[in-house]
C-alpha atoms as one frame of an Amber mdcrd trajectory, in Angstrom:
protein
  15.332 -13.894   0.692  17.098 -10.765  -0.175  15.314  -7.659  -0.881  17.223
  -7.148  -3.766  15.889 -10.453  -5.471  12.299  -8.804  -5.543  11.039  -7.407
  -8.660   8.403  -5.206  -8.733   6.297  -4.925 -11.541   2.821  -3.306 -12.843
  -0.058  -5.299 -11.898  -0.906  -8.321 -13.621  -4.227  -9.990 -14.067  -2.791
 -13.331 -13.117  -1.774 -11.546  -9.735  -5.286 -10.378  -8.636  -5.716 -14.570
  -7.299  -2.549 -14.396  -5.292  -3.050 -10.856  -3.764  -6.545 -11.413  -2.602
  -4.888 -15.191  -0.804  -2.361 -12.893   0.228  -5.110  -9.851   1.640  -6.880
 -12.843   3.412  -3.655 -14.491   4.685  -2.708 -11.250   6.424  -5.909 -10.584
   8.448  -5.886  -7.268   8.630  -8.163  -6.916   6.169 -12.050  -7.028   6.183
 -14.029  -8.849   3.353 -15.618  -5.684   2.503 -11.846  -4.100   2.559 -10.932
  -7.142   0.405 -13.787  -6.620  -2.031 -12.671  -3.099  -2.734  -8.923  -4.002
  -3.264 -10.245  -6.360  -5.704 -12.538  -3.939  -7.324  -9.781  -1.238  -7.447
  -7.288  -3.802  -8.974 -10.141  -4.560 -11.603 -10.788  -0.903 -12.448  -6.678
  -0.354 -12.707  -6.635  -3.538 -15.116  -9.665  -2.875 -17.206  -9.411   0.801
 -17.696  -5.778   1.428 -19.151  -6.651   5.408 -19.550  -7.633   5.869 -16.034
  -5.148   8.099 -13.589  -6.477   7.248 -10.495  -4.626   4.378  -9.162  -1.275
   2.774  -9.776  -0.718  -0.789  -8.843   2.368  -2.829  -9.080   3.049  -6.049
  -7.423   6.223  -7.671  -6.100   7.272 -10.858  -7.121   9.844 -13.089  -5.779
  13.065 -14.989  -8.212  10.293 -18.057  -8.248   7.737 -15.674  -9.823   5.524
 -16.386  -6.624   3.569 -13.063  -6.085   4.976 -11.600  -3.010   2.512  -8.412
  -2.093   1.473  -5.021  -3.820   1.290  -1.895  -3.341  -1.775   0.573  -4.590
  -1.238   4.697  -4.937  -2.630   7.326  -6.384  -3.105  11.210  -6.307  -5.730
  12.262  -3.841  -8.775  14.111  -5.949  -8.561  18.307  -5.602  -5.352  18.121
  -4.384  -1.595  19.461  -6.369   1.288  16.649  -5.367  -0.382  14.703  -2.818
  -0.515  10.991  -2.913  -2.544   8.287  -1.385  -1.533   5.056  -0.322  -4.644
   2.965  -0.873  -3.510  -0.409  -0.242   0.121  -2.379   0.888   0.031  -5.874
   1.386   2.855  -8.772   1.718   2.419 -12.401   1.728   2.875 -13.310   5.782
   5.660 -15.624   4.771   7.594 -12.753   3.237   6.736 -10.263   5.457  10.201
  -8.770   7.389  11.861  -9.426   4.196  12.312  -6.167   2.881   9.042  -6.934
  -0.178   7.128  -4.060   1.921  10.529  -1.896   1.915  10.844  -2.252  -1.863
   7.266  -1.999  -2.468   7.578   1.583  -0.593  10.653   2.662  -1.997   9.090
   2.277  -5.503   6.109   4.027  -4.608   8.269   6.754  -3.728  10.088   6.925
  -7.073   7.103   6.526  -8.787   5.487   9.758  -7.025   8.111  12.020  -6.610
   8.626  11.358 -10.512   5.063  12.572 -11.211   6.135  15.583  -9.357   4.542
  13.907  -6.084   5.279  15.798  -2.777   3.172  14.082   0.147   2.229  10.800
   0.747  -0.656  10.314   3.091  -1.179   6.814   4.652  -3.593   5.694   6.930
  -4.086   2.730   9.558  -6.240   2.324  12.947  -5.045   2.823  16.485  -6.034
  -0.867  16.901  -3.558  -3.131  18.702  -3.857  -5.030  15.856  -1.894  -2.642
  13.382   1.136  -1.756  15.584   3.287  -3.779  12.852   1.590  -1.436  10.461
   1.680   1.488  12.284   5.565   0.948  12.913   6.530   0.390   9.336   5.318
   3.215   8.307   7.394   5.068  11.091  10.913   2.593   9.689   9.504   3.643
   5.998   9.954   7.604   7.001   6.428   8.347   8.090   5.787  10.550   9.977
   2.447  10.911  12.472   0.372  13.728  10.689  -2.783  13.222  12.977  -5.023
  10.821  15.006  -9.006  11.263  14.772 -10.695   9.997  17.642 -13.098   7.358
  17.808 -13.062   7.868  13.633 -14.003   4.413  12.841 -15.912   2.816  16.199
 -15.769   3.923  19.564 -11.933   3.367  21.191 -10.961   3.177  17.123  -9.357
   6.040  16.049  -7.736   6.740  12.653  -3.969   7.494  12.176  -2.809   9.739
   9.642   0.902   9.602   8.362   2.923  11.649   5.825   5.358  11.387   3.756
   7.195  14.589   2.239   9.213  14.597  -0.364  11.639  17.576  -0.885  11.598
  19.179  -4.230
């Protein structure tokens, strides 16, 4: 699969099936973390006048829901961004969906006058994929908390700035 033969889309009801398969399938993801993807893709799709969170979802030339991507603009702040949520389908993942999914985001932002995109991970051994696509995706390592979410589990902080 090419990168280019990924579309990427607003966020569908019909998706929310696939991308909570696909939040499972990666396991990274807790089922409380999975809960609140779900609930934040339910607020997005219920709520069309809410500005907190924009979702869009990649989809594949078969239609077959490929990942998504959840951002939004971090409360009491002037051009910063969150990135709430990426996920891609393990069989696509290396494909360029995350890429795309990323590169969209960034259009997206810097078109709502964005200029910072925070994104955060754990220093688990577990999330070295994570941690280095954000590094390939132009991250850049903002901070690490110590022992932020257990003992010998700290919390990694990238950025993302976007030049105005």
């Amino acid at each position: 699969m090419h990168e280019d033969s990924v579309t990427i889309r607003k966020l569908h009801r019909e998706d929310v099936a696939p991308l909570r398969r696909i939040l499972q399938d990666t396991n990274f993801f807790s089922d409380e973390e999975i809960g609140t993807a779900v609930e934040l893709m339910d607020i997005f799709l219920s709520d069309p006048n809410q500005n907190d969170y924009d979702l869009y979802t990649a989809v594949i030339a078969t239609g077959e829901v490929a990942g998504y991507i959840c951002v939004g603009p971090t409360p009491l702040t002037v051009g910063t961004y969150d990135l709430y949520w990426v996920a891609v389908n393990p069989e696509f993942q290396r494909q360029g969906v995350g890429k795309r999914l990323t590169l969209f985001a960034d259009e997206l932002i810097k078109s709502k006058g964005g200029r910072l995109l925070i994104a955060e991970t754990s220093s688990q051994p577990k999330y070295e994929s994570t941690r280095r696509f954000y590094i390939t995706q132009h991250f850049q390592q903002l901070a690490c908390i110590k022992d932020y979410y257990r003992r010998g589990d700290d919390l990694v902080v990238y950025g993302k700035y976007y030049s105005q």
